[in-house]
N, C-alpha and C positions, 0 to 999 in steps of 0.2 A: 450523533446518530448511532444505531447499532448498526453490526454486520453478523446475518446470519450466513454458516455455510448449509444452504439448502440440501447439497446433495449426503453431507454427513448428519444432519441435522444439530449443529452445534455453533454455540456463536461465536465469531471469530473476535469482536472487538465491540466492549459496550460504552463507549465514549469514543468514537471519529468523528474529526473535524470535516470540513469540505473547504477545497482549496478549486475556485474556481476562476478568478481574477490574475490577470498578468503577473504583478504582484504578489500575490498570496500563493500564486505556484511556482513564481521565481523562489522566493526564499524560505517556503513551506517550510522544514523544520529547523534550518538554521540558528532560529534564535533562541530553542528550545537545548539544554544540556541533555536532556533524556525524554524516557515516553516510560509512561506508565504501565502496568501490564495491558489492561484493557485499551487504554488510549491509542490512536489512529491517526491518519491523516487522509484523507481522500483526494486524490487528484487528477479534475476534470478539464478538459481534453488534454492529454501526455500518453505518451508511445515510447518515452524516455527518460530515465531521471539523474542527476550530478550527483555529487554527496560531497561538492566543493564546502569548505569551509563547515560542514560538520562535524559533532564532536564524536559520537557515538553512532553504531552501524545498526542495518537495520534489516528486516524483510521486508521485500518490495512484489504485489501481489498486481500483473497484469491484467487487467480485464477488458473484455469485446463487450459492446455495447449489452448486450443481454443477460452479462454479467458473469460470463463462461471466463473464470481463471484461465487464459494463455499460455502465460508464465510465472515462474514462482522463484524469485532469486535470497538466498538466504542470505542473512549474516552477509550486505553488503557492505563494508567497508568505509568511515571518511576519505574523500579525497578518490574515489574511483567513479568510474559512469556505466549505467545500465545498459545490455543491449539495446538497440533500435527492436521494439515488439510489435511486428505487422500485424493492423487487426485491431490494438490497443486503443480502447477508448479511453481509459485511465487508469492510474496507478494506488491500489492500495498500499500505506505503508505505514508498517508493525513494530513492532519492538522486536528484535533481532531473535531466533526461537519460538518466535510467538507463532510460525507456520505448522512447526513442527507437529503430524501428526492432526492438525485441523484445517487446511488450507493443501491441493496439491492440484496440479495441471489438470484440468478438465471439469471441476466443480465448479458447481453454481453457487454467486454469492446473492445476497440481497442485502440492502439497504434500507433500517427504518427508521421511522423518527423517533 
């Protein structure tokens, strides 16, 4: 799917997955060595993310149900953990830079097929 930032009008990511299953959000990118520029991962219901056992860091983009970016955590690290983001209905997550400049606290993103 894509991800528009509504409020800049520009799109954030034209290839995101969605990670909505036990499963699929336990180990969401784990098995991947990298992400591509446009490439994504969407992760539905999370308020929080690990970076256990990943190779490569990443931008992690909080969003409340209506799609109001939260938080915006850059260039996070393998082997560290995201704050707890009150409010967070899930977690978009970027290739590391990839915020820079088109994603920041208070934008609206959208989501389409």
């Amino acid at each position: 799917m894509k991800v528009l930032n509504r409020t800049k009008n520009i799109q954030v990511s034209g290839a995101a997955a969605r990670a909505d299953t036990f499963v699929t959000r336990l180990f969401g990118l784990i098995p991947r060595r990298s992400l591509g520029e446009e490439e994504g991962l969407w992760l539905e219901p999370c308020a929080m993310i690990h970076m256990c056992f990943m190779s490569f860091p990443i931008d992690a983009v909080f969003l409340d149900r209506g799609g109001k970016a939260l938080r915006v955590v850059s260039d996070l690290r393998p082997w560290r953990v995201s704050p707890w983001v009150a409010g967070a209905r899930g977690v978009l997550e970027l290739p590391a830079g990839r915020c820079a400049g088109r994603v920041e606290e208070g934008d609206s993103l959208e989501f389409t097929a």
